[in-house]
gemmi code that builds the backbone of each chain (N, CA, C; Angstrom):
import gemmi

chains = {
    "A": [
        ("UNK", (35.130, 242.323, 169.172), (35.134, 241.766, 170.519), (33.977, 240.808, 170.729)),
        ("UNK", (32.834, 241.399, 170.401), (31.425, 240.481, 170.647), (31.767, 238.784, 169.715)),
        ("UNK", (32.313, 239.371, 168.533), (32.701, 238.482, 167.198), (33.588, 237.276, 167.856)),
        ("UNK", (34.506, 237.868, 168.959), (36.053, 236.962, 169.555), (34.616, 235.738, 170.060)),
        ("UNK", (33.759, 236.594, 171.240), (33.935, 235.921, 172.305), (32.619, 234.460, 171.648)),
        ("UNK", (32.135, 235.049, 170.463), (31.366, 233.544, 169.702), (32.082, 233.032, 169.416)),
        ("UNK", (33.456, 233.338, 168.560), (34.340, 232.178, 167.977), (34.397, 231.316, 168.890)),
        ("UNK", (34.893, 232.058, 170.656), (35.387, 231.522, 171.328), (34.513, 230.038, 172.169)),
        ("UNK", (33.441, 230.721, 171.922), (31.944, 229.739, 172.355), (32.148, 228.544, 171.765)),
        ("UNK", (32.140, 228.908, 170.302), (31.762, 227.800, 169.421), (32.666, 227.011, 168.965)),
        ("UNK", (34.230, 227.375, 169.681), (35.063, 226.451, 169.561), (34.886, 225.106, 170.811)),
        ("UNK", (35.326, 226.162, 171.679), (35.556, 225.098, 172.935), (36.538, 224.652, 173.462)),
        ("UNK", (37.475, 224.564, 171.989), (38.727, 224.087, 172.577), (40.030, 224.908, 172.666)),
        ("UNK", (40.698, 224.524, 173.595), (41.457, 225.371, 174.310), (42.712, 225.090, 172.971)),
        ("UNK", (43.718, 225.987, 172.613), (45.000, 225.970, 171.974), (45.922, 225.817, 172.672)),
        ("UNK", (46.250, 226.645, 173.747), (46.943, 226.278, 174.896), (47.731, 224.908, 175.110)),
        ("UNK", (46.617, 224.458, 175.679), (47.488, 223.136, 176.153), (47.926, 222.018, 175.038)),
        ("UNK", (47.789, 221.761, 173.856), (48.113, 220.967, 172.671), (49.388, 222.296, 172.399)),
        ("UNK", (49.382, 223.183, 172.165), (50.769, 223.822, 171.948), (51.810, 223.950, 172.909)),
        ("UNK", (51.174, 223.362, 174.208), (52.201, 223.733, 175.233), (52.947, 222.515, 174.656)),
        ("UNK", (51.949, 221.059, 174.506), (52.549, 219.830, 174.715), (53.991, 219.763, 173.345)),
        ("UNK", (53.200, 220.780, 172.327), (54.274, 220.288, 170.941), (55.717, 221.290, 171.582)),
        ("UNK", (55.344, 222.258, 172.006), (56.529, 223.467, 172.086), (57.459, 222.380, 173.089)),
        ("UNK", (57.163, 221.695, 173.968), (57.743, 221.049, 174.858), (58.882, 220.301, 174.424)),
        ("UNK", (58.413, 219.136, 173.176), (59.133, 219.068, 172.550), (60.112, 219.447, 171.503)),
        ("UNK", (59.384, 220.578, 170.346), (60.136, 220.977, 169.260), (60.127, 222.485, 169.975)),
        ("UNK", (60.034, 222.990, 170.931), (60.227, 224.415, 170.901), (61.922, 224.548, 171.096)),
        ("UNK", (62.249, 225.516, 171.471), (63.549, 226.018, 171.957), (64.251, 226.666, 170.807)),
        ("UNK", (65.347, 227.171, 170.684), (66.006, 227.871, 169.765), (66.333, 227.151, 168.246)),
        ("UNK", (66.363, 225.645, 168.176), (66.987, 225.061, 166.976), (66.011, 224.033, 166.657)),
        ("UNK", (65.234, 223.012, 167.725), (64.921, 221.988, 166.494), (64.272, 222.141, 165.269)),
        ("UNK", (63.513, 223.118, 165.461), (62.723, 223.313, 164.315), (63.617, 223.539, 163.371)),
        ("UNK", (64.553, 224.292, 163.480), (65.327, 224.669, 162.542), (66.557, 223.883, 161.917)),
        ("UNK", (66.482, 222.428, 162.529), (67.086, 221.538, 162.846), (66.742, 220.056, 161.656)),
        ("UNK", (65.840, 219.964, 161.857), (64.627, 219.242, 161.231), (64.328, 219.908, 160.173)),
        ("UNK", (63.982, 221.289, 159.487), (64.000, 221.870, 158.393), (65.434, 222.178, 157.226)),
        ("UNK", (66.637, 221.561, 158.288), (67.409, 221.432, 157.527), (67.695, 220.229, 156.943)),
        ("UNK", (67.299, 219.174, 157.396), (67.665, 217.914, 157.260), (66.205, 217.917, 156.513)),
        ("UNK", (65.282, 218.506, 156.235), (63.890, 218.460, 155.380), (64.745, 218.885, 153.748)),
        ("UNK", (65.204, 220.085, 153.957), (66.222, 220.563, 153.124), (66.743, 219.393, 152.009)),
        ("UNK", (67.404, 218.665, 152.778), (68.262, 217.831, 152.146), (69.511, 217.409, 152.637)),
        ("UNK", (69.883, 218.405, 153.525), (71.519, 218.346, 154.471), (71.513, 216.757, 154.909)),
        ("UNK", (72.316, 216.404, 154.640), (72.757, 215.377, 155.515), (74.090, 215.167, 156.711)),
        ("UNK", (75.228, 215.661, 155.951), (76.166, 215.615, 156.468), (76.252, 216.209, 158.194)),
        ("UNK", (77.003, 216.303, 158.596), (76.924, 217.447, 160.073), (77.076, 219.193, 160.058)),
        ("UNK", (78.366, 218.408, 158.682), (79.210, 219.941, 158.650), (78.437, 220.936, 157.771)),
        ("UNK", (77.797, 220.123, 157.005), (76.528, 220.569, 155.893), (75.339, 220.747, 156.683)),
        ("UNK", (75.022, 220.660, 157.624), (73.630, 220.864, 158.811), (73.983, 222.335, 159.190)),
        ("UNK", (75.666, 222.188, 159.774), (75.734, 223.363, 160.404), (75.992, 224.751, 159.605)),
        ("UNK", (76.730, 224.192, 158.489), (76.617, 225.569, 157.687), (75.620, 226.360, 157.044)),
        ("UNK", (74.203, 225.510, 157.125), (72.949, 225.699, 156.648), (72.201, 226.656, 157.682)),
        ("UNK", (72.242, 225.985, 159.025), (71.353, 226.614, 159.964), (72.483, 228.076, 160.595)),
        ("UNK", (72.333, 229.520, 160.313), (73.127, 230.649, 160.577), (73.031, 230.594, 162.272)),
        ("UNK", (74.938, 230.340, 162.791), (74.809, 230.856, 163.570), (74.509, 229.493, 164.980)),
        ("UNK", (74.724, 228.427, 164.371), (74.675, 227.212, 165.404), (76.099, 226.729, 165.633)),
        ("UNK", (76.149, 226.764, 166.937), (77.664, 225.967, 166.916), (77.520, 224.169, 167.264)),
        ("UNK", (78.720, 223.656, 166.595), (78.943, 222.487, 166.249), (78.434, 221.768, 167.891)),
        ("UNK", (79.072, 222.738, 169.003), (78.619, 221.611, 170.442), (77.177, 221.383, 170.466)),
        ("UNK", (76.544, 223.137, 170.108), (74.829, 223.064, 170.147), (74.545, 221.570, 169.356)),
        ("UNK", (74.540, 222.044, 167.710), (74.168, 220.885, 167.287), (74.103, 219.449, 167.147)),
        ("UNK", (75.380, 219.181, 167.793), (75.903, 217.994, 168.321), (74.347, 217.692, 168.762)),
        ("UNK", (74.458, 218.441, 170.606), (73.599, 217.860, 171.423), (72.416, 217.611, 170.892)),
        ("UNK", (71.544, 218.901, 169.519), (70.117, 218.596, 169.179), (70.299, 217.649, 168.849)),
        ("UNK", (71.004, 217.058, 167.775), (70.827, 216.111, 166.989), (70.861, 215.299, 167.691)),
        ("UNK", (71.657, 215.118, 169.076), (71.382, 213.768, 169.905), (69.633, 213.737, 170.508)),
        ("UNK", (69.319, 214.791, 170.949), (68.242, 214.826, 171.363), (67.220, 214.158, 170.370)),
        ("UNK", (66.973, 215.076, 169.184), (66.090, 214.616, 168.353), (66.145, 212.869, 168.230)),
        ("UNK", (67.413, 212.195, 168.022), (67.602, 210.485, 167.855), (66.623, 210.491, 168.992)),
        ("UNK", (67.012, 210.817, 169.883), (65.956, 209.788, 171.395), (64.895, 210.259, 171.156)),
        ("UNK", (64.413, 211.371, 171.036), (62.831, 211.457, 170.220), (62.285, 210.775, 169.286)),
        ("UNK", (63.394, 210.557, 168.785), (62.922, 209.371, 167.208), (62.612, 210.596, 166.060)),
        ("UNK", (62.790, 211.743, 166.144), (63.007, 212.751, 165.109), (64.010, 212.372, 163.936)),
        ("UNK", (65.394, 211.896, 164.514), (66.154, 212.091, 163.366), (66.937, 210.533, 163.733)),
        ("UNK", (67.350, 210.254, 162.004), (68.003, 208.456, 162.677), (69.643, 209.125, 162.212)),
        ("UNK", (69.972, 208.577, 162.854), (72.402, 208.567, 162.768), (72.512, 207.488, 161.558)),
        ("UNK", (72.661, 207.259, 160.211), (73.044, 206.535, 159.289), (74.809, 206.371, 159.824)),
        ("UNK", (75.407, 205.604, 160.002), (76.782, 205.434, 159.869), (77.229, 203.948, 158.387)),
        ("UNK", (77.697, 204.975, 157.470), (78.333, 203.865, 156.514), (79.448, 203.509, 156.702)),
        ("UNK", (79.899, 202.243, 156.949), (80.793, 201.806, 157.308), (81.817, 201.363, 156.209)),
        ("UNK", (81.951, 202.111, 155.355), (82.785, 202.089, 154.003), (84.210, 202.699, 154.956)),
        ("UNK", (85.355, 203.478, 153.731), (86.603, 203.901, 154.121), (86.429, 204.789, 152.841)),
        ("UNK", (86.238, 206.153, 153.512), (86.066, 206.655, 155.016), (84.833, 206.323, 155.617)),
        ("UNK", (84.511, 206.168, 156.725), (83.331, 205.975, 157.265), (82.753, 207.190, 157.279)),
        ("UNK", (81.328, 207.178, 156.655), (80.400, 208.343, 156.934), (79.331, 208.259, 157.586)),
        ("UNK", (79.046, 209.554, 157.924), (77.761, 209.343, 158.831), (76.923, 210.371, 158.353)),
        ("UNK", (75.677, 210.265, 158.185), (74.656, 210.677, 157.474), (73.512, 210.934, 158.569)),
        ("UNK", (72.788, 212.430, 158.504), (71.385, 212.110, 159.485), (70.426, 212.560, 158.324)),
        ("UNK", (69.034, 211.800, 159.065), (68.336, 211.875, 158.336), (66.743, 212.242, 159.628)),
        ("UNK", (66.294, 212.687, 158.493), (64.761, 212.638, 159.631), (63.832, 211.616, 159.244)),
        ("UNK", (63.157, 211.086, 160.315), (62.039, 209.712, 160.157), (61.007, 210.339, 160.086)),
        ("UNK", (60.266, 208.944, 159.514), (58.846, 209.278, 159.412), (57.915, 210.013, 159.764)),
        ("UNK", (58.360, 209.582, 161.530), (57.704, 210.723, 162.755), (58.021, 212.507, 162.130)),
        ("UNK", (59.214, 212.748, 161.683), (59.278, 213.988, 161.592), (58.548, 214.254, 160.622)),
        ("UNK", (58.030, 213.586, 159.949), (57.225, 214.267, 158.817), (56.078, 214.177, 158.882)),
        ("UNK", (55.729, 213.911, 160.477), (54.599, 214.494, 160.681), (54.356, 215.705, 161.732)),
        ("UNK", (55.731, 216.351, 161.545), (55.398, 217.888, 161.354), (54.983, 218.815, 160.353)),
        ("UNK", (55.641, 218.492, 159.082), (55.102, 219.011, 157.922), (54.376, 220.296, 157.637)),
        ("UNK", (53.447, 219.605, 158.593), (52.033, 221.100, 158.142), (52.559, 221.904, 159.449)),
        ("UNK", (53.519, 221.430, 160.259), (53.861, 223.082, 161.037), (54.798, 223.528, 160.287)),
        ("UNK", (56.083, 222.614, 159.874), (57.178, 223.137, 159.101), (56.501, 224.273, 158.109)),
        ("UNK", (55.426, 223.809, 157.126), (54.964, 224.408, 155.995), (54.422, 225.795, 156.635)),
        ("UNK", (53.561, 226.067, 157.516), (52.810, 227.047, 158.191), (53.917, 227.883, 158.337)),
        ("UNK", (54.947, 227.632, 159.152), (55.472, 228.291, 159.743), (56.611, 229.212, 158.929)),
        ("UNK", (56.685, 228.367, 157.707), (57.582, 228.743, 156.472), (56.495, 229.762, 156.009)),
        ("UNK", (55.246, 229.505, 155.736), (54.590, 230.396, 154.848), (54.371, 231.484, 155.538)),
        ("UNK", (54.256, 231.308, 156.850), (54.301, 232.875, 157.306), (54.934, 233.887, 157.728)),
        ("UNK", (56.445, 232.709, 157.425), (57.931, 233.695, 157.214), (58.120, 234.199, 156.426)),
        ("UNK", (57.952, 233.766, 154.937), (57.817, 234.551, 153.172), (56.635, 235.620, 153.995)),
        ("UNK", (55.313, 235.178, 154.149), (54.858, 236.838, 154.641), (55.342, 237.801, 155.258)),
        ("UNK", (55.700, 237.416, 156.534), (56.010, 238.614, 157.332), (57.120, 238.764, 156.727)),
        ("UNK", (58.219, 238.597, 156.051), (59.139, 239.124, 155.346), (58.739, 240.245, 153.969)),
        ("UNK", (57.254, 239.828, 153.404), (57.250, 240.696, 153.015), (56.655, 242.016, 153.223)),
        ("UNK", (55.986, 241.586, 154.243), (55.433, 243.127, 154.916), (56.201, 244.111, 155.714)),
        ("UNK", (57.045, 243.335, 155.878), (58.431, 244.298, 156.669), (59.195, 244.814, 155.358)),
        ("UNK", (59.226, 244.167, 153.827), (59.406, 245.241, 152.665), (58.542, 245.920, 152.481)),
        ("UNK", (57.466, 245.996, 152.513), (56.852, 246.211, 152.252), (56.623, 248.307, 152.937)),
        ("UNK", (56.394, 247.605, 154.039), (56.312, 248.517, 155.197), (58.039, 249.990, 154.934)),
        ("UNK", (58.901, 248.978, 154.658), (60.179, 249.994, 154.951), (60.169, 251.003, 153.669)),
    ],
    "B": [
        ("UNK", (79.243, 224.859, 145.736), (79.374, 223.404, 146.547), (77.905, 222.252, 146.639)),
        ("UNK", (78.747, 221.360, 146.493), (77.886, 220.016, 146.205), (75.970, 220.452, 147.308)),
        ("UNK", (75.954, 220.707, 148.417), (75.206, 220.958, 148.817), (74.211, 221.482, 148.363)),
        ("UNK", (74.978, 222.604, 147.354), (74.069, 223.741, 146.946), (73.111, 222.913, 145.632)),
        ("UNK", (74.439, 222.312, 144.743), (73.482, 221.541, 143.917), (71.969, 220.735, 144.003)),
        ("UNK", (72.635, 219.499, 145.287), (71.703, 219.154, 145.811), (70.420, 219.615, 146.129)),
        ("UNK", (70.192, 220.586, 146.601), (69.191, 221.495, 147.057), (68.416, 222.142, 145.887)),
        ("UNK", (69.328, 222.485, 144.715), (69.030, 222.907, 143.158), (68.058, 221.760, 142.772)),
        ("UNK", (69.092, 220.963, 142.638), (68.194, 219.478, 141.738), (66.845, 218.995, 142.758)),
        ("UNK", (66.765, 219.310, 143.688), (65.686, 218.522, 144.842), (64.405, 219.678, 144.797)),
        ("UNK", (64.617, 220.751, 145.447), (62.929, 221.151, 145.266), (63.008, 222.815, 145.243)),
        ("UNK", (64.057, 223.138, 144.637), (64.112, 224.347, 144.973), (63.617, 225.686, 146.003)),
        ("UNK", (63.040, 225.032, 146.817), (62.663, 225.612, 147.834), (63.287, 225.644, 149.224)),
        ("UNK", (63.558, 226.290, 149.854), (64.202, 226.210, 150.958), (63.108, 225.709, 152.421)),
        ("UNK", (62.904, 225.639, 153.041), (62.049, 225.181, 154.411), (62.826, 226.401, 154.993)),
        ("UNK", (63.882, 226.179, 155.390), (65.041, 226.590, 156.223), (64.982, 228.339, 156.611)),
        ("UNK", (64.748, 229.027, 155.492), (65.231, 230.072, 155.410), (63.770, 231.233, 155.994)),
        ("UNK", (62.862, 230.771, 155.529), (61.645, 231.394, 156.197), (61.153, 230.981, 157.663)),
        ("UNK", (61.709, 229.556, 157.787), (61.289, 229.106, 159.371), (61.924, 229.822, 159.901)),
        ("UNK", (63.397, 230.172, 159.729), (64.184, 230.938, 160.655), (63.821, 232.347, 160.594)),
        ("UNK", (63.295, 232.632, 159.900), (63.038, 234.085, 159.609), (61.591, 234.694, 160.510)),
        ("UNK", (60.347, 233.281, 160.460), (59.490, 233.244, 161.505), (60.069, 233.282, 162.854)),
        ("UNK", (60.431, 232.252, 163.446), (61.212, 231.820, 164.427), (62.086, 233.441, 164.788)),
        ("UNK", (62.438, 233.940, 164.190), (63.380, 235.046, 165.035), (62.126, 235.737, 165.659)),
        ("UNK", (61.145, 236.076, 165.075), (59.882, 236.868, 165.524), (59.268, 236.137, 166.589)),
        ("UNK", (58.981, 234.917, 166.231), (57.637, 234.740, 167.090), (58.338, 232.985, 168.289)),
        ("UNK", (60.022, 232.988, 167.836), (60.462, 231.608, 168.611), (60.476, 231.603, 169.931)),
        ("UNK", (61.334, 231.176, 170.404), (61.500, 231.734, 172.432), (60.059, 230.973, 172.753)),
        ("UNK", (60.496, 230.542, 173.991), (59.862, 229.806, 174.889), (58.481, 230.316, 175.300)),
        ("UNK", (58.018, 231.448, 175.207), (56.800, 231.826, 175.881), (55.759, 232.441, 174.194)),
        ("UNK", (56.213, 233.163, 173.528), (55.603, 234.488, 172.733), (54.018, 233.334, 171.962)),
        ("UNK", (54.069, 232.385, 171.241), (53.680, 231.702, 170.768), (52.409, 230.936, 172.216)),
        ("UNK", (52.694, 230.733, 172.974), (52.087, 230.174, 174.405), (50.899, 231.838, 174.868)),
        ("UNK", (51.549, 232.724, 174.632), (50.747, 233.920, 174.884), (49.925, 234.390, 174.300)),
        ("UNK", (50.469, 234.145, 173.123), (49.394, 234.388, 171.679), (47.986, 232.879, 171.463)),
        ("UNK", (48.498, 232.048, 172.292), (47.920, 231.174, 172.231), (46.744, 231.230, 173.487)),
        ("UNK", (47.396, 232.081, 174.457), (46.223, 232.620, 175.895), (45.431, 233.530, 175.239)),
        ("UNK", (45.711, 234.342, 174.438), (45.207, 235.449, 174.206), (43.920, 234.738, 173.042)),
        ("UNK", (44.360, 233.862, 172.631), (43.497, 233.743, 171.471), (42.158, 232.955, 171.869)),
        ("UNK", (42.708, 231.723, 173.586), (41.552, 231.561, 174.162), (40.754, 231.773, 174.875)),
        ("UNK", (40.805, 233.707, 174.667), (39.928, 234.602, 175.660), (40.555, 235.010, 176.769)),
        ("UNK", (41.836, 234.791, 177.216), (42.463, 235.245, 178.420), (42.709, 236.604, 178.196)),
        ("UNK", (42.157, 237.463, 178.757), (42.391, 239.466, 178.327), (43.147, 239.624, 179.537)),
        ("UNK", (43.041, 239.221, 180.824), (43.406, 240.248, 182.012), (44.499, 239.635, 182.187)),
        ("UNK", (45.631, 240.292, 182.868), (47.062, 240.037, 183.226), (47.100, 238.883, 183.765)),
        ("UNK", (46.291, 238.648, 185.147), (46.207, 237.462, 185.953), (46.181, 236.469, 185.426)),
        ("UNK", (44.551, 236.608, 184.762), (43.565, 235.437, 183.873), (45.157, 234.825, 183.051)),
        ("UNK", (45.787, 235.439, 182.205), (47.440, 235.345, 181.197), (48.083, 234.522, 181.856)),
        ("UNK", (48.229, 234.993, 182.972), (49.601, 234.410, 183.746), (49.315, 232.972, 184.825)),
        ("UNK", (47.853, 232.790, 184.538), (47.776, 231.562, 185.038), (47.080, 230.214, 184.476)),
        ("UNK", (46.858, 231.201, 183.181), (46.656, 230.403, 181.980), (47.732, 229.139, 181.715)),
        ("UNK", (49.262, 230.011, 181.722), (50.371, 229.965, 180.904), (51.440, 229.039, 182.284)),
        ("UNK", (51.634, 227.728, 181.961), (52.007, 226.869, 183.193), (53.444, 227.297, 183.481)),
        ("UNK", (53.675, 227.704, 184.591), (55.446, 228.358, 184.303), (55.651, 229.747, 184.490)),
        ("UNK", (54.754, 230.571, 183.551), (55.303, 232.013, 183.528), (55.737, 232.750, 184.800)),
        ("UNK", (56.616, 233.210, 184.733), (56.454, 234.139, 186.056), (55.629, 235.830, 185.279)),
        ("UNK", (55.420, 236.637, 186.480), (54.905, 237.803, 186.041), (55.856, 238.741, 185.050)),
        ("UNK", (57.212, 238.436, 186.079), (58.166, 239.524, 185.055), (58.365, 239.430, 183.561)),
        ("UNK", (58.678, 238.234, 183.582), (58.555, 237.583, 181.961), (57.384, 237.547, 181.295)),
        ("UNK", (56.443, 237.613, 181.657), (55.040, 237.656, 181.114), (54.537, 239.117, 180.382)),
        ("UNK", (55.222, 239.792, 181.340), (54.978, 241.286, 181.332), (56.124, 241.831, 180.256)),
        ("UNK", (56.977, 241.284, 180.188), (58.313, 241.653, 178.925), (57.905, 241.036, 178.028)),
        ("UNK", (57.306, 240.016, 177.797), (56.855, 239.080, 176.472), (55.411, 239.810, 175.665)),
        ("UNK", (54.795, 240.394, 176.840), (53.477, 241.408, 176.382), (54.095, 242.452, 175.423)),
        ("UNK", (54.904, 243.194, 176.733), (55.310, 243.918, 176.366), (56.205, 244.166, 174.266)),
        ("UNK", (57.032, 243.174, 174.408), (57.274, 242.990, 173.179), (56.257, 242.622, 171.940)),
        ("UNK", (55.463, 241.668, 172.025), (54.107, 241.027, 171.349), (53.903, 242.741, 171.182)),
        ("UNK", (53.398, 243.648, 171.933), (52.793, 244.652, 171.738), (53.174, 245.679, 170.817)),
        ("UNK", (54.877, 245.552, 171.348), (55.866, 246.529, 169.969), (55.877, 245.968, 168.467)),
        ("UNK", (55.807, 244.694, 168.646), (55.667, 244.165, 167.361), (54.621, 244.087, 167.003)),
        ("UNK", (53.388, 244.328, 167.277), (52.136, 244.248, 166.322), (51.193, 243.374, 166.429)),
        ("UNK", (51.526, 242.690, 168.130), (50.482, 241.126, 167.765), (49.664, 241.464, 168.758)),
        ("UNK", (50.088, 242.633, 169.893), (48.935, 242.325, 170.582), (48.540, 244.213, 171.147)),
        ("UNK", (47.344, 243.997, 171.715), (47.272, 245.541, 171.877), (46.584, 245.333, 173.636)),
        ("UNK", (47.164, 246.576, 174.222), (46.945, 246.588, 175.303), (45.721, 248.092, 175.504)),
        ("UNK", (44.862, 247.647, 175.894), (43.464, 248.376, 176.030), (43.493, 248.832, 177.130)),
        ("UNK", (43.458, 249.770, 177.885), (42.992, 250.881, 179.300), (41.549, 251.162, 178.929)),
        ("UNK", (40.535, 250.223, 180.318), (39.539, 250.882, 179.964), (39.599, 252.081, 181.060)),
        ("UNK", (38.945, 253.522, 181.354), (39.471, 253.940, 182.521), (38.321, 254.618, 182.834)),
        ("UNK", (37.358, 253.501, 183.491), (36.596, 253.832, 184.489), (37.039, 253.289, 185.652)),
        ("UNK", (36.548, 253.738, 186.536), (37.075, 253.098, 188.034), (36.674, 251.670, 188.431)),
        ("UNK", (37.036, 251.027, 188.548), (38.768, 251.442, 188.661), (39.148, 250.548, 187.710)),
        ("UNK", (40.525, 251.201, 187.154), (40.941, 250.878, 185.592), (41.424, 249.512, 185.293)),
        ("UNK", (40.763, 249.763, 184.507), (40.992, 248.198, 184.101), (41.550, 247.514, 182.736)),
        ("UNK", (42.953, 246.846, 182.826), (43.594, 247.077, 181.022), (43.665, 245.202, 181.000)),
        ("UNK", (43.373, 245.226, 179.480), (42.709, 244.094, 178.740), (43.902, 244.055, 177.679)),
        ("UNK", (44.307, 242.794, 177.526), (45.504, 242.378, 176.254), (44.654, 241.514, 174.993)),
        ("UNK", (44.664, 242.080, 174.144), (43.806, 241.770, 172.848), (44.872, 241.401, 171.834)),
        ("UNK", (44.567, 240.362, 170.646), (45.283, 239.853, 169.765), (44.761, 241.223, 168.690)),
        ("UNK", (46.098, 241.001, 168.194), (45.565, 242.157, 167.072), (45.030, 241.082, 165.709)),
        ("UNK", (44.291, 242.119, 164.606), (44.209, 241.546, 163.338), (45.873, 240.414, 163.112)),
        ("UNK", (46.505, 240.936, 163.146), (48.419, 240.720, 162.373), (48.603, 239.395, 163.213)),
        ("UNK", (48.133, 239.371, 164.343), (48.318, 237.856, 165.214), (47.636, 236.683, 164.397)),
        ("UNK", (46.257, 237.278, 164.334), (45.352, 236.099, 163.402), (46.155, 235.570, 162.264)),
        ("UNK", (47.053, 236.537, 161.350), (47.836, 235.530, 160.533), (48.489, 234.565, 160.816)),
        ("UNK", (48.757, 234.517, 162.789), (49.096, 233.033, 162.661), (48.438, 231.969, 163.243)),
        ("UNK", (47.308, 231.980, 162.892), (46.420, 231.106, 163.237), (46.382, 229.893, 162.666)),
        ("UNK", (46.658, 229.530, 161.072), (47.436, 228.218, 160.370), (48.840, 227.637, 161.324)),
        ("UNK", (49.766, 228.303, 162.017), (50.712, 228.314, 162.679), (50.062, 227.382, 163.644)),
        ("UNK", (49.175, 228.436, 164.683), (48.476, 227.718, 166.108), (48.086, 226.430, 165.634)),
        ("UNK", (47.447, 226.735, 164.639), (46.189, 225.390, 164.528), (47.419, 223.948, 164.237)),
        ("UNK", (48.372, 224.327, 163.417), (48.810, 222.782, 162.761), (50.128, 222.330, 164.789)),
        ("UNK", (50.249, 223.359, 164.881), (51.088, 223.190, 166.529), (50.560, 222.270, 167.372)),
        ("UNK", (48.653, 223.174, 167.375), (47.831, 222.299, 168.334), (47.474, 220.932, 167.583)),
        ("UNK", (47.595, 220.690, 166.594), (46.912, 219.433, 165.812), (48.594, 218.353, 166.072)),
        ("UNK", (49.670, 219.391, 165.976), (50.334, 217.830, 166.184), (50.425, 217.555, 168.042)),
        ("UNK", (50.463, 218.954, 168.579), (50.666, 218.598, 170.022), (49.383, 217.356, 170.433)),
        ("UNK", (48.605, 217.640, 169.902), (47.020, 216.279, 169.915), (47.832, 215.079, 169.371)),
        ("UNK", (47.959, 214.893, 168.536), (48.750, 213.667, 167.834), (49.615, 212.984, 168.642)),
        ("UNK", (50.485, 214.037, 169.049), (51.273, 213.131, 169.668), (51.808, 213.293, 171.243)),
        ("UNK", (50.665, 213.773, 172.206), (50.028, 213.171, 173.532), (49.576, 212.133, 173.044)),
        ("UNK", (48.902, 211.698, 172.080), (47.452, 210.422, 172.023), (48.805, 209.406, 171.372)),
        ("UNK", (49.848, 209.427, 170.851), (51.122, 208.869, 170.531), (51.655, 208.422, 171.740)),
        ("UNK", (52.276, 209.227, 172.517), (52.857, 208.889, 173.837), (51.659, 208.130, 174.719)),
        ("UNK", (50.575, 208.276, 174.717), (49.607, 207.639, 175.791), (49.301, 205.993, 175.008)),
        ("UNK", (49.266, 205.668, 173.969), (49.351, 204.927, 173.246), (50.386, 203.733, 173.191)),
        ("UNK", (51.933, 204.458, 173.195), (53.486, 203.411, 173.817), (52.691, 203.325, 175.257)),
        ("UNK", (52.418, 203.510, 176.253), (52.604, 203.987, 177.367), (52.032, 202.107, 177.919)),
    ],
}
model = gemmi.Model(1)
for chain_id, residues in chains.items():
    chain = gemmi.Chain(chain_id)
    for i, (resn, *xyz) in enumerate(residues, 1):
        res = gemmi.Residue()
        res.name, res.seqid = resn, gemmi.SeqId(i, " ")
        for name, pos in zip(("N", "CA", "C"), xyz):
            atom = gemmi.Atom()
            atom.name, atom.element = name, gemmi.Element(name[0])
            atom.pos, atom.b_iso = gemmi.Position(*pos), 0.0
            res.add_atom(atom)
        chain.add_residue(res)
    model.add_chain(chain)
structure = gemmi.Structure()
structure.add_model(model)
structure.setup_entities()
């Protein structure tokens, strides 16, 4: 406790409000999980959705629209026969990275302490 | 299926499968925002709930409540008069402190991004 309240001194800075601002954007039930699929490699739609367990096609529809106006993810349309359409994530998204990575590494953990534990 | 290859030949690693596996634990709109009060010294219920822009009490108090069953946070009774109970991060929270930190480092990034177009 004595230990918290120096960290807390000698930081200064609040976590709070810089996580409120990111959750604002990438929080909610899918982008993250959204963006880690298309990190993946998925491109397709139907290949997005069979990746992420448990999203339906209207949900993902809408993220994926969302993320475009964020500038998260770009709509490739090839205009060959058949026409395909491809998403991809931009630059911007990869500068999530070090949350994607964090947040992965401390899913392999707590996965294994819950084997661990049972 | 072609997907799967893809994913073979590219990095053998999944992103996908541990984010979601974090994310079931610690996703949802508030749990991550609490852990994030808690970590900048907010102990008392109030001090929590007005930390946290939005919360109402009920939800605040179910989100403790859970944080608490799962291991991240501990709720302290001190009980002298008049009693007084304190919400503490446990050790098991600090593992996600790589989590907090890269959240708050992009939520910084990109406020100073948006103020920047602006």
């Amino acid at each position: 406790m004595a230990s918290e309240t120096h960290i807390d001194k000698e930081k200064c800075i609040s976590l709070l409000t810089p996580i409120g601002d990111a959750l604002y954007v990438i929080g909610g039930k899918w982008k993250l999980r959204v963006i880690a699929a298309l990190h993946d490699g998925h491109k397709r739609f139907n290949e997005i959705q069979r990746a992420i367990d448990g999203i339906s096609a209207r949900v993902l529809s809408s993220e994926l629209k969302e993320l475009e106006l964020n500038g998260f993810v770009m709509r490739i349309v090839h205009t060959k026969t058949p026409v395909v359409v491809e998403y991809e994530i931009t630059d911007y998204a990869r500068s999530l990275n070090d949350v994607l990575q964090s947040l992965a590494d401390w899913g392999i953990m707590h996965r294994d302490k819950l084997k661990r534990e049972r």
